[in-house]
ZATORRO-92502 format. One record per residue (C-alpha): residue number from 1; residue in one letter; x, y, z. Coordinates in steps of 0.25 Angstrom, whole numbers. Layout:
// residues N
+-----+----+-------+-------+-------+
!   i ! aa !    c1 !    c2 !    c3 !
+-----+----+-------+-------+-------+
! NUM !  a !     X !     Y !     Z !
...
+-----+----+-------+-------+-------+
END
This chain:
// residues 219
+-----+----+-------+-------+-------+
!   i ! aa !    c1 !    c2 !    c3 !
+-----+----+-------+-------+-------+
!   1 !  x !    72 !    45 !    66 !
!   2 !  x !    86 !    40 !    68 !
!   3 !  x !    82 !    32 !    81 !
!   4 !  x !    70 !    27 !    73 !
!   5 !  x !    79 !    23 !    59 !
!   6 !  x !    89 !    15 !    69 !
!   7 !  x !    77 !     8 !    77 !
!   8 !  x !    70 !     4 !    64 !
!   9 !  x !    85 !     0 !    60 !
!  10 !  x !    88 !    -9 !    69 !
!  11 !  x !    73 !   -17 !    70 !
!  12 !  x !    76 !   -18 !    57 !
!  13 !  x !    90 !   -24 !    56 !
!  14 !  x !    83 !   -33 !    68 !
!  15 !  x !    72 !   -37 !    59 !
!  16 !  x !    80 !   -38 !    46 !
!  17 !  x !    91 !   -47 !    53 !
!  18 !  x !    81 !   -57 !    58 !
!  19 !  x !    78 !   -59 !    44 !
!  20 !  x !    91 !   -60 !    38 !
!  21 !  x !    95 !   -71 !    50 !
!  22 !  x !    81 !   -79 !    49 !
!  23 !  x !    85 !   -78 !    33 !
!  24 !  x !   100 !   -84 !    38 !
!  25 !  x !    95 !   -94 !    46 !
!  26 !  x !    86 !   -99 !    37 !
!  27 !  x !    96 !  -102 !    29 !
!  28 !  x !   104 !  -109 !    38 !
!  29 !  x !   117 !   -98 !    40 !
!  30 !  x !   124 !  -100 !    53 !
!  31 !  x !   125 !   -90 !    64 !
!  32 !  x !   135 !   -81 !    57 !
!  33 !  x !   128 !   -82 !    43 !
!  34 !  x !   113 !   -77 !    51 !
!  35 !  x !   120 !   -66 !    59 !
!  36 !  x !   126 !   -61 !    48 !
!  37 !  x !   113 !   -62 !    38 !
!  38 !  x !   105 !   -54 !    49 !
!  39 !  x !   115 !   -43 !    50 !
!  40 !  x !   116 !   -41 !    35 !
!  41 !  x !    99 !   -41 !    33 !
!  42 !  x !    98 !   -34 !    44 !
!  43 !  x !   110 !   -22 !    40 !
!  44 !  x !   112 !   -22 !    25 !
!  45 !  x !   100 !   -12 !    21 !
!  46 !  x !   106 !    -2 !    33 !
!  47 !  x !   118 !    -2 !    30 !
!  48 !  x !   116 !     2 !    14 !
!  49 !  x !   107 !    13 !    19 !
!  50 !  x !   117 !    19 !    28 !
!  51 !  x !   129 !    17 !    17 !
!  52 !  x !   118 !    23 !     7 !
!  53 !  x !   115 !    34 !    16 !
!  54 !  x !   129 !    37 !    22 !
!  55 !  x !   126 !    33 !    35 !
!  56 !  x !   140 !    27 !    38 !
!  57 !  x !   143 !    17 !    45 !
!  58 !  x !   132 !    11 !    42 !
!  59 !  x !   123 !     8 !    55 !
!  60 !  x !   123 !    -7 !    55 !
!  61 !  x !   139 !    -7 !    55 !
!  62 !  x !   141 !     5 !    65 !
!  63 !  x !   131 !     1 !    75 !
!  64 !  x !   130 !   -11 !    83 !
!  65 !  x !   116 !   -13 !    85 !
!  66 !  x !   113 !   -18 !    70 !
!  67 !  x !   123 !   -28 !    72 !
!  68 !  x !   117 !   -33 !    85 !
!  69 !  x !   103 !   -32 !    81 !
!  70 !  x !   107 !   -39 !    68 !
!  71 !  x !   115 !   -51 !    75 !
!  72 !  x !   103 !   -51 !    87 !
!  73 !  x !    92 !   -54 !    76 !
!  74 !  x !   101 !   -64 !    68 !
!  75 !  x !   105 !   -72 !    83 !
!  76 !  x !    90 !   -72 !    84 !
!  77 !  x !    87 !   -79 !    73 !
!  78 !  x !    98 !   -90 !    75 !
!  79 !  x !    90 !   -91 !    90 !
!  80 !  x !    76 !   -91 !    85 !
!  81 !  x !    77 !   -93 !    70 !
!  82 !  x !    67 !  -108 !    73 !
!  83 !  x !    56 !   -98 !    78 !
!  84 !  x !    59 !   -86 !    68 !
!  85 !  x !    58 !   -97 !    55 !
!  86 !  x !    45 !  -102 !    61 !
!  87 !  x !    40 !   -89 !    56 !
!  88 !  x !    36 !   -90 !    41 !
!  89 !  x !    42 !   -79 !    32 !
!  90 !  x !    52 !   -75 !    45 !
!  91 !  x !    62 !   -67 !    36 !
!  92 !  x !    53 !   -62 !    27 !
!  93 !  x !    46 !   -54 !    40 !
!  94 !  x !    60 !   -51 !    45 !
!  95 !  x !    63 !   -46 !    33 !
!  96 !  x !    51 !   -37 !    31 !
!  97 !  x !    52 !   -31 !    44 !
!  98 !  x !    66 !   -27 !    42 !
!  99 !  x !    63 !   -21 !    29 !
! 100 !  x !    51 !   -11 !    35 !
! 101 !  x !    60 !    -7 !    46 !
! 102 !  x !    73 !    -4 !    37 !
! 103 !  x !    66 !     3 !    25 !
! 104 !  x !    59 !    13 !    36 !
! 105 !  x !    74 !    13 !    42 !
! 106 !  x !    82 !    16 !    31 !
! 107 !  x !    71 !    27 !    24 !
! 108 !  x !    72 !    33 !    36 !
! 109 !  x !    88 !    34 !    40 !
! 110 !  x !    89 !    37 !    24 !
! 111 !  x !    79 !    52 !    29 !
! 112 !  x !    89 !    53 !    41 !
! 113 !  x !   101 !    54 !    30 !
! 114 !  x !    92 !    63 !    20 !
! 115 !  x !    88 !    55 !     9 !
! 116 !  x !    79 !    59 !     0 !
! 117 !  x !    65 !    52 !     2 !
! 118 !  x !    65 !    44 !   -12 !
! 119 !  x !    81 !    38 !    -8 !
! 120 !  x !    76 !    36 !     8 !
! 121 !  x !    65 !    27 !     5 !
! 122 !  x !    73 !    20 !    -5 !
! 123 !  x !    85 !    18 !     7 !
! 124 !  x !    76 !    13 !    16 !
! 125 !  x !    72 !     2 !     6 !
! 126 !  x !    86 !    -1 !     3 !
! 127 !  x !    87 !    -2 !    17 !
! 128 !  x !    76 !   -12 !    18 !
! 129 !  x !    79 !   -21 !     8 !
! 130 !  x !    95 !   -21 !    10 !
! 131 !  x !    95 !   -32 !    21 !
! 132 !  x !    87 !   -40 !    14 !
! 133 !  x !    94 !   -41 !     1 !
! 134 !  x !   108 !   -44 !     9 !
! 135 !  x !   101 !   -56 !    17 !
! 136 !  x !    96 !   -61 !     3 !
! 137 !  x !   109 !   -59 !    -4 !
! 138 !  x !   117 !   -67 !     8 !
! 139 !  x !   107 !   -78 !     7 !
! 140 !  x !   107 !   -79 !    -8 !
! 141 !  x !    92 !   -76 !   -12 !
! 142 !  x !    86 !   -65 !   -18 !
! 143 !  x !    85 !   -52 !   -12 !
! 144 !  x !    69 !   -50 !    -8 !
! 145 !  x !    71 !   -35 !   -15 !
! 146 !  x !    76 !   -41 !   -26 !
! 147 !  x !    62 !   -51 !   -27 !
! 148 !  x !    48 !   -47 !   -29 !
! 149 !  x !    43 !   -47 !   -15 !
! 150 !  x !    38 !   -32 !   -10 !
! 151 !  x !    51 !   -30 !    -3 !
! 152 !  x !    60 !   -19 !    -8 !
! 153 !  x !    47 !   -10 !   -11 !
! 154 !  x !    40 !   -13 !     3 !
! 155 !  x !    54 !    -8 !    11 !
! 156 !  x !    52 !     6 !    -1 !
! 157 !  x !    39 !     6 !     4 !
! 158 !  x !    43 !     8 !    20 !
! 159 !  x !    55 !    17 !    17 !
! 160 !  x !    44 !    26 !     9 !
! 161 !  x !    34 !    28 !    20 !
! 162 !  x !    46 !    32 !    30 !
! 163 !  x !    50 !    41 !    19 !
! 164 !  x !    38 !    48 !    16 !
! 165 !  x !    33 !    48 !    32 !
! 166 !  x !    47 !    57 !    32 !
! 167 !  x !    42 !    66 !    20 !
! 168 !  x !    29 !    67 !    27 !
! 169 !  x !    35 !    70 !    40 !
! 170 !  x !    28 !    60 !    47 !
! 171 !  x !    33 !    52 !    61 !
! 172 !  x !    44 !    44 !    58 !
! 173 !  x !    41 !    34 !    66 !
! 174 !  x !    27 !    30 !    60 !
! 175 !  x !    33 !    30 !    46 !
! 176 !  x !    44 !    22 !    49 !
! 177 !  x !    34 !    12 !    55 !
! 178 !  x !    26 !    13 !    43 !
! 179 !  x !    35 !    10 !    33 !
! 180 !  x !    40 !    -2 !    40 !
! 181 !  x !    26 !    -6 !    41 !
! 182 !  x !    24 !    -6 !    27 !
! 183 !  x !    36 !   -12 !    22 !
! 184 !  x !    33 !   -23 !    31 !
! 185 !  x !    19 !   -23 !    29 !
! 186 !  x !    22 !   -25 !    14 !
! 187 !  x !    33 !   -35 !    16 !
! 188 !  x !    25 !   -44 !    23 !
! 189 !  x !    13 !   -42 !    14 !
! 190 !  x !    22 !   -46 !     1 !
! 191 !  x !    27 !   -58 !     9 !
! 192 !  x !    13 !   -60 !    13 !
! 193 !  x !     7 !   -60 !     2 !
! 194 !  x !    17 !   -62 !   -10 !
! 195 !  x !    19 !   -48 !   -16 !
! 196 !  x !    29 !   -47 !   -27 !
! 197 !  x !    34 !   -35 !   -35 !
! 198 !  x !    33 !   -38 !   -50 !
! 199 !  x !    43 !   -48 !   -56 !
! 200 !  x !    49 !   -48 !   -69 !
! 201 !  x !    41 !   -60 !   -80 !
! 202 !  x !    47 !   -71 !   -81 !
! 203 !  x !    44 !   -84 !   -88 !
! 204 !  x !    39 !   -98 !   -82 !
! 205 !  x !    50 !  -107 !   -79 !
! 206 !  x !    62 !  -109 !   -69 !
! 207 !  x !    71 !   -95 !   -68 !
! 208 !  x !    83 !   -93 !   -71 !
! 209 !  x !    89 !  -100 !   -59 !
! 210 !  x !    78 !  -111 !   -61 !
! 211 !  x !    72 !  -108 !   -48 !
! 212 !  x !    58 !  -107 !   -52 !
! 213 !  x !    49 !  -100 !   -63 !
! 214 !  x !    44 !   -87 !   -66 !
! 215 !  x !    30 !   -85 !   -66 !
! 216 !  x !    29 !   -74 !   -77 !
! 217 !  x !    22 !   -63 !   -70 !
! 218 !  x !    23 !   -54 !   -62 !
! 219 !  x !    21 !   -57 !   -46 !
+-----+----+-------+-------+-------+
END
């Protein structure tokens, strides 16, 4: 399992960092500002779940391949970002992919440490959602965990699976794909198609920051 946990980790440190660069980039950052965006969405949910878990130094600190594959993914952004922003809804994707492959990875490095089942599914969502939140935070919008959008609830949704398949004895291997499956699969499918988690009623009229309106329902 630990082979697997450190695979699935670094795909998805690949895959989260491509968002947070392609996010930089858009943006306009420089060189530095893109590298440094991709290292933190890539890292920052890994290393609360291995400072939650005691797994100290954190892995993304003490071992050099996080930082490569972190730095590899944000340089290829800066090469290709004209062909990555031809794709619609490219950090989004990024984004999804990362979260299936860290919630599956940090359920399961949280069973390796002996968690309970109930705190190791939460963990692996921590884990998810945690690179997302810093990208979001350094780039001054509103975390996605924080908005409506199925996020937080689809990266529970693929630490549960590995969690149960672990009850249940079954291959760790097929449970780790399938959690990641359907936390992307629900990811993509709340992009897709617009789904929201309830949101609070609100009046017609600008909000607070005179951004825009609520519409009085719930979405």
């Amino acid at each position: 399992m630990k082979t697997l946990v450190l695979t699935l980790d670094l795909i998805g440190t690949f895959v989260f960092a491509l968002s947070g660069a392609t996010a930089g980039a858009r943006r306009r950052l420089d060189v530095f500002g893109v590298l440094v965006l991709s290292f933190v969405a890539a890292n920052s949910g890994g290393i609360v779940r291995d400072l939650l878990i005691g797994a100290t130094p954190p892995a993304a600190i003490s071992d050099w391949r996080y930082l490569a594959v972190s730095l590899l993914a944000g340089l290829a952004i800066l090469f290709w970002y004209p062909l990555v922003n031809r794709l619609r809804n490219a950090v989004l994707i990024f984004d999804g992919a990362g979260l299936a492959l860290f919630c599956v990875a940090g359920a399961q490095k949280a069973l390796v440490f002996g968690l309970e089942p109930v705190m190791a599914a939460l963990l692996g969502m921590l884990t998810g959602i945690g690179g997302g939140i810093a990208r979001d935070v350094l780039l001054s919008d509103v975390p996605a965990v924080l908005r409506s959008d199925i996020y937080a609830v689809a990266a529970l949704a693929g630490a549960s699976v590995v969690v149960l398949g672990d009850a249940l004895q079954l291959p760790t291997t097929a449970t780790a794909c399938a959690g990641a499956a359907l936390c992307f699969g629900l990811r993509v499918a709340a992009i897709r198609y617009g789904w929201h988690l309830p949101t609070a009623r609100t009046p017609d009229g600008p909000d607070e920051d005179g951004k825009g309106g609520g519409r009085g329902e719930f979405r």
